[in-house]
N, C-alpha and C positions, 0 to 999 in steps of 0.2 A: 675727737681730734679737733684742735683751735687752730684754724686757719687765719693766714691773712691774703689781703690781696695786694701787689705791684703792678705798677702801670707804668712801661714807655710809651708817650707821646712824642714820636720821633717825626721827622720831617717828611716821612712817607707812609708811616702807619702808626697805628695805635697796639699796641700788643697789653695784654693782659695775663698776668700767673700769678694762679691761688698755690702754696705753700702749705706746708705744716709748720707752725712756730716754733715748736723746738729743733724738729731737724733739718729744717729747710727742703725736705722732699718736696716737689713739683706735684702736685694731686691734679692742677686740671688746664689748661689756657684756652685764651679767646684773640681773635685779631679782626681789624678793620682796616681797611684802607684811607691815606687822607689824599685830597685833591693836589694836582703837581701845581708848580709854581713856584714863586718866592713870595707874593703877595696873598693872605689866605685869609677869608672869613673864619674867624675864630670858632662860630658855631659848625664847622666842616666837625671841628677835631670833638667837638662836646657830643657831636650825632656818632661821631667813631668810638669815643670812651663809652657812649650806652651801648653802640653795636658790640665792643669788644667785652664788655660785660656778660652782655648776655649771651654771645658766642661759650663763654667760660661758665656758662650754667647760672649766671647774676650775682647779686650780694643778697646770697640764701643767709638763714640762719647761720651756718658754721661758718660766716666770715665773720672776725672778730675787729678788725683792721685795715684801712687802704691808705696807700699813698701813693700820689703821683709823680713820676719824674719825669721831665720833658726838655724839648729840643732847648738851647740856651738862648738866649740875646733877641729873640722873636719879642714885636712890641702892639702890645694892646693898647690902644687908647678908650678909656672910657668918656663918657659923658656921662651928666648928673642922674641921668636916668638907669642907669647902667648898659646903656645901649654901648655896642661897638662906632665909633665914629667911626674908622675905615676899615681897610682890611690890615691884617697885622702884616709887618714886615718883618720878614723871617731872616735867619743868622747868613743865608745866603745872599741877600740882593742885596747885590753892592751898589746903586744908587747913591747910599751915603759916604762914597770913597773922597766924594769933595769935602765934605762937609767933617768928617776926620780930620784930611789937612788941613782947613781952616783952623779948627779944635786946636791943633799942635801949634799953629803959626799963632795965635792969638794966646796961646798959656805958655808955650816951650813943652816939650816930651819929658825935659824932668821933670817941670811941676808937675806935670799930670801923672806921672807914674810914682812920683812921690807921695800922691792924694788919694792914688786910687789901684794901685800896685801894678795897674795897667796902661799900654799905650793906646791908646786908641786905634779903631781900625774900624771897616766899613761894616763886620759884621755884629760889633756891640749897638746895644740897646740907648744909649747916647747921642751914638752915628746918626740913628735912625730921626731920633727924636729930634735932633738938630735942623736933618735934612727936610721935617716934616715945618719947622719953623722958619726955615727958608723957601721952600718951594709950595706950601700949603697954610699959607698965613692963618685963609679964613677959618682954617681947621682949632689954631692955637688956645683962641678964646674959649670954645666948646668945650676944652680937654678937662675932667674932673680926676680920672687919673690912670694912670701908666703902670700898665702888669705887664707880666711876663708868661708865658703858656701853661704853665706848669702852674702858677697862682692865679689864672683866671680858673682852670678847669676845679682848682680845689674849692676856689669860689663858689661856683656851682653845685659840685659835690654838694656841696652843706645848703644846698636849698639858695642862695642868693642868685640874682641875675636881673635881667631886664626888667622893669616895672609892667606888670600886667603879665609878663611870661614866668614868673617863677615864684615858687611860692614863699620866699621870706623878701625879695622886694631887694631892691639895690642899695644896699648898705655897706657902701663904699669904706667905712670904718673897716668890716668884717674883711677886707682883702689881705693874706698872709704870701708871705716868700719864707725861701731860708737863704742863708749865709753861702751858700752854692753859687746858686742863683743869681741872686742878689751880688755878689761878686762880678758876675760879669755883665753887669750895666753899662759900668763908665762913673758910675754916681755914686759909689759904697764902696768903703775904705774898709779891707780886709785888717790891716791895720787896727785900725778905732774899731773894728765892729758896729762902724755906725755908716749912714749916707752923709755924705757931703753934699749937704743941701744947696750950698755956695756952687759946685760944680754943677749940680740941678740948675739953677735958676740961670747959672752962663750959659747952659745947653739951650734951654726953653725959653728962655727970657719972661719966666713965668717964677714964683717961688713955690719950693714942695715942703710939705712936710711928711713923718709915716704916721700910717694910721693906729688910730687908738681907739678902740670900740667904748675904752673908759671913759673919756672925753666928756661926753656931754654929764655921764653921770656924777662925775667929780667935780660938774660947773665950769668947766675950761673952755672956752671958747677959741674955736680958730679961726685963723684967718678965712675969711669966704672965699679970696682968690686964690687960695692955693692949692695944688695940686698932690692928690693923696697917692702916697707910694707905700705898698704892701708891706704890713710890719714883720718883720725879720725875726723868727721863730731859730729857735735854738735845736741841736739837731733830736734831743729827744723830745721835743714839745708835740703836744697834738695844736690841730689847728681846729678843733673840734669834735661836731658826728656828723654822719651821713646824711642829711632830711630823710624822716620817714619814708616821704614818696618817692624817695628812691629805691627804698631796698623792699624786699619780698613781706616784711612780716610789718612794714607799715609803720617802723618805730625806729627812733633815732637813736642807735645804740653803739651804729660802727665807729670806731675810731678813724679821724682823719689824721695823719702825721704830715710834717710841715711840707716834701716833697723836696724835690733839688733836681740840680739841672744836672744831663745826660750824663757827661763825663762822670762826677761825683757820684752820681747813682751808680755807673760803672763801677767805680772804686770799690762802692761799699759790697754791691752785688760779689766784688771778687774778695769781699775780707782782707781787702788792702790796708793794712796800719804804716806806720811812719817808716820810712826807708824804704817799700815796697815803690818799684816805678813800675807803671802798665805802658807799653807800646802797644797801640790800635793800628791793624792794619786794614784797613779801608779804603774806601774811594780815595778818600784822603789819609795822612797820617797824622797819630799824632800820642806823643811822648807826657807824659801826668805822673809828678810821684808825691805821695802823701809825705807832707813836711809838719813840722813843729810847729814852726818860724814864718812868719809873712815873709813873703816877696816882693819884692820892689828893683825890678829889671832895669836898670838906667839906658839900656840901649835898646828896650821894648820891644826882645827877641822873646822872652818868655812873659808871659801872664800870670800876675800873682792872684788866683784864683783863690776862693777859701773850698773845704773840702763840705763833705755831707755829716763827719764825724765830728768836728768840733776842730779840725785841724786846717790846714792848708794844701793847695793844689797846684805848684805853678806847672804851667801846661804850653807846650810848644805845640803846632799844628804846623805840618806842611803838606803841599798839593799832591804830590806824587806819592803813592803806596801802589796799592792792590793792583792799578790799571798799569802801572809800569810793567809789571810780571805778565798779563793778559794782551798789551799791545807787542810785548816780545814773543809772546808765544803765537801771535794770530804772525807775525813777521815769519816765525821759523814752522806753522804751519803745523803744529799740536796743541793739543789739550792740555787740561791741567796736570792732567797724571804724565804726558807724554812729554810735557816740559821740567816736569821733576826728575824725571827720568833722566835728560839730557843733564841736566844741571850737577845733577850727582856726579855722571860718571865725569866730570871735571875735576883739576885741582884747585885748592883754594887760589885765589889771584888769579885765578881765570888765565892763567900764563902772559900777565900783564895787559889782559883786555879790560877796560875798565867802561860803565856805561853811567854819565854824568844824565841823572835820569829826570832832566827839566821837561817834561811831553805836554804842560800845561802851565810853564812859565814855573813860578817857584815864589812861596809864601816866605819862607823860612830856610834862607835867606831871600832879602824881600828881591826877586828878579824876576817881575811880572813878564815882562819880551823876553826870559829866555828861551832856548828849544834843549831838545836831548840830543845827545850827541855819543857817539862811540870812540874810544883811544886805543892807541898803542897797537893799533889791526895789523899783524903782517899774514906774508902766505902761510906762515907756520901755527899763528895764533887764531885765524879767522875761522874756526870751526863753531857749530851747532853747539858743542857742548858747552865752548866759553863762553859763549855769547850768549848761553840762557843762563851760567853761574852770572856773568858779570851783571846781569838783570838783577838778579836779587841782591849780589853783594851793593852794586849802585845805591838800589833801594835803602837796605837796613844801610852802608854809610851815611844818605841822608840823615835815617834817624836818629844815627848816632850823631852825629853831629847838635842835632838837637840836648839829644842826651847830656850831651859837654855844656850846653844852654844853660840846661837847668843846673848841673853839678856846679856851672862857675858862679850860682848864686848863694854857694854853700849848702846844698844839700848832700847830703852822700848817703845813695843808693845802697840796699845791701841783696838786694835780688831783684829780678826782673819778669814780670807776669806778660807774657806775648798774645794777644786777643787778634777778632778780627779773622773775617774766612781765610786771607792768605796766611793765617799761620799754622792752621790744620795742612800745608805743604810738606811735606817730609824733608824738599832739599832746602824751604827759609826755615827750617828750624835747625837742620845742620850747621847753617851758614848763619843764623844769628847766636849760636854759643862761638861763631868765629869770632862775630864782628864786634859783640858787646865784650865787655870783660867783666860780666858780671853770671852768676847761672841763671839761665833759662827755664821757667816754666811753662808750660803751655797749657791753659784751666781746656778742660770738656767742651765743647761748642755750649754757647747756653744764653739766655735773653738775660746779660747781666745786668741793664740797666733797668728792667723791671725788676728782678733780682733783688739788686738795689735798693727800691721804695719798696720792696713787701717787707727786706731788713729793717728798713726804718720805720714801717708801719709797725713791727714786733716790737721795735724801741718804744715807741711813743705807745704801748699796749701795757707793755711790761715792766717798760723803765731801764731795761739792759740792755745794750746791744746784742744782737745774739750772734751765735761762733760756729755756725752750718758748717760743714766740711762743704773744703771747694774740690772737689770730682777735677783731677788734670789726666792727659792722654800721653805729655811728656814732662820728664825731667834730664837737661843737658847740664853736666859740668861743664864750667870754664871752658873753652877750648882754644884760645885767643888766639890771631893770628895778626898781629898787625899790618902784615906786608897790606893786604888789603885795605886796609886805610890809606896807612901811605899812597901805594899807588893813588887811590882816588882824591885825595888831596892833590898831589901833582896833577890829576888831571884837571880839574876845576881851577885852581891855581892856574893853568894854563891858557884859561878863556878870556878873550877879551867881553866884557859883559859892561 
């Protein structure tokens, strides 16, 4: 049996799963914890990728292939040695929320989204890098170059890192991303399929170029001052092999594949192709559908992301999901099953209760001071049951709304894959064939975004993307009900914000 291995390096843990390459069967997994924070020594996540390794039995023999995919917009600074200069800042500390606005007031939102498919915001790679030039000057000079999580640990992987701690020694050349990734910088143009070096050197006030391992051998000399950024691997490229002293048998044979960042590993984990949208429900939410066509949002509600297949991802994110349903139900004082319960034996529109579910202000639309708020409550409509439906319809209209995001940039969906633990709900999955008007699938609970990179580790093995059956627990027709939009649009329409 020819296995491969996938690796999520998420924001709270390391997860690993070995596979079988042709049918994507789960044969084994491993997990580690990473340190909390938004600020993280990079070597946290590299001590977690060994521990989750070896939890999974190692990279034995019968693994053929790894790749990694990890949290997005987190920022590595190197120096010449390959040392870490600080600790990485992660997709969540928003520190750089200034330094975004500056970004916009100093380019305008359409150049920049014209450049880079994207608006800027506190949680790109960009943000950070800006923030680190304004408030850590003496950091600036040091920086030889800027990864991202998911390209440092591949770095590693293959033997490079720190001078005197690793055994090929910091060859800054050797550092790879993909087109995922690499996407959500601030500085690579899904567009061009290149970086925008010019937007580099605005951020940094430094110049970048990507690296090229070829370089010295073809006599090309670069610039000493400039700053190396991970060369941008195509989605079936390998990024190389494992260092012997990694794996069990002492020899460098495993295939490394390019990796990509979380979302895009999502995708591919779920066998999403073009027209396929995934809503994630989670702490947060957030709306992604494999496109043709790059994106270029001019009002910088969606992110013109590129995808892990060779395609496009624009991707809305907002605050409110999962915890919306778990702060209603701690309100009415049940559980999960006992808030499903409630929620069912209601009718759709909640008999015009409607719950505008801002509990942590609101990303998407941008209404950082908002709060949540409940409508239309009389003595006749104020029961338990609407007011645990109105929970969830709240919710999924948020998403939908996103959904409209993405469709007004010309995309058109032709089904919709629902992830994420609130969607194993039996009453959000009733109440999203309401809200969406598209059908509903709901894939098996399952680590898609490792999923993901051990698919792309079989590409970059095989040369073909492989076609795993994806295992779902539901399938919903259509079952549209607009009134519940409506209402919720009047209710929000309603707020002074």
């Amino acid at each position: 049996m020819a296995l491969v291995a996938g690796v999520d390096s998420s924001t709270q843990s390391c997860k690993v799963v070995v596979v079988d390459t042709v049918t994507g069967a789960e044969v084994r997994t491993g997990r580690a914890l990473h340190p909390e924070g938004t600020a993280v020594d990079p070597e946290a996540w590299w001590s977690a990728l060994r521990a989750a390794l070896e939890s999974a039995d190692g990279l034995g023999a019968d693994v053929d292939a790894i790749s990694v995919a990890g949290q997005q917009h987190g920022m590595v600074l190197l120096g010449r040695d390959g040392r870490v200069l600080r600790d990485a800042l992660l997709w969540n500390d928003t520190r750089s929320a200034d330094a975004a606005r500056d970004l916009i007031g100093e380019l305008g939102l359409g150049e920049i989204v014209a450049r880079t498919g994207s608006a800027p915001v506190a949680s790109f790679t960009g943000t950070k890098v800006r923030w680190v030039r304004d408030a850590e000057p003496d950091v600036v000079p040091a920086i030889a170059a800027v990864a991202l999580p998911h390209d440092w640990l591949t770095w590693r992987l293959r033997g490079f890192g720190p001078e005197g701690e690793s055994p090929l020694g910091p060859v800054l050349e050797e550092l790879v991303t993909d087109r995922s990734d690499a996407s959500g910088t601030g500085y690579w143009s899904p567009a061009a399929d290149a970086y925008d070096l010019a937007m580099f050197e605005h951020v940094l006030g430094r110049p970048g170029r990507e690296a090229r391992p070829d370089r010295e051998a073809e006599g090309e000399e670069a610039r000493p001052d400039a700053v190396v950024l991970p060369r941008v691997l195509q989605a079936d490229q390998a990024a190389g092999v494992v260092h012997g002293s990694l794996t069990a048998s002492g020899e460098g044979r495993i295939v490394v594949g390019a990796g990509a960042g979380d979302n895009a590993g999502a995708a591919l984990g779920l066998g999403a192709e073009e027209g396929d949208v995934v809503v994630s429900l989670g702490t947060s939410g957030t709306v992604f559908a494999v496109a043709a066509d790059a994106v270029a949002d001019g009002s910088g509600t969606v992110a013109g992301f590129a995808d892990a297949s060779g395609l496009f991802l624009p991707l809305v994110a907002t605050l409110n999901a999962a915890r919306v349903l778990s702060s209603v139900a701690g309100i009415l004082g049940v559980d999960h099953d006992g808030f499903a319960e409630l929620a069912r034996a209601a009718e759709p529109g909640s008999d015009g209760v409607v719950l505008v579910p801002y509990f942590e202000g609101e990303r998407t639309p941008n209404l950082p001071t908002a709060k949540a708020s409940f409508h239309n409550l009389s003595i006749m409509s104020a029961t338990r049951q609407n007011l645990a439906r109105a929970a969830i319809e709240g919710m999924l209209c948020g998403l939908a709304d996103a959904l409209d995001a993405v469709r007004a940039t010309g995309v058109q969906p032709r089904h919709l894959l629902l992830i994420g633990g609130a969607a194993q709900n039996a009453a959000v999955q009733e109440v999203a064939a309401q809200v969406f008007d598209l059908p509903v699938r709901v894939p098996a609970p399952g680590e898609y975004v490792a999923r993901g990179a051990a698919a792309q580790a079989a590409w970059a093995l095989t040369g073909s993307r492989p076609s795993w059956t994806l295992d779902t627990v539901e399938d919903r027709a259509v079952d549209h009900r607009p009134v519940i939009r409506e209402q919720y649009r009047a209710a929000v329409g309603s707020l002074r914000l």
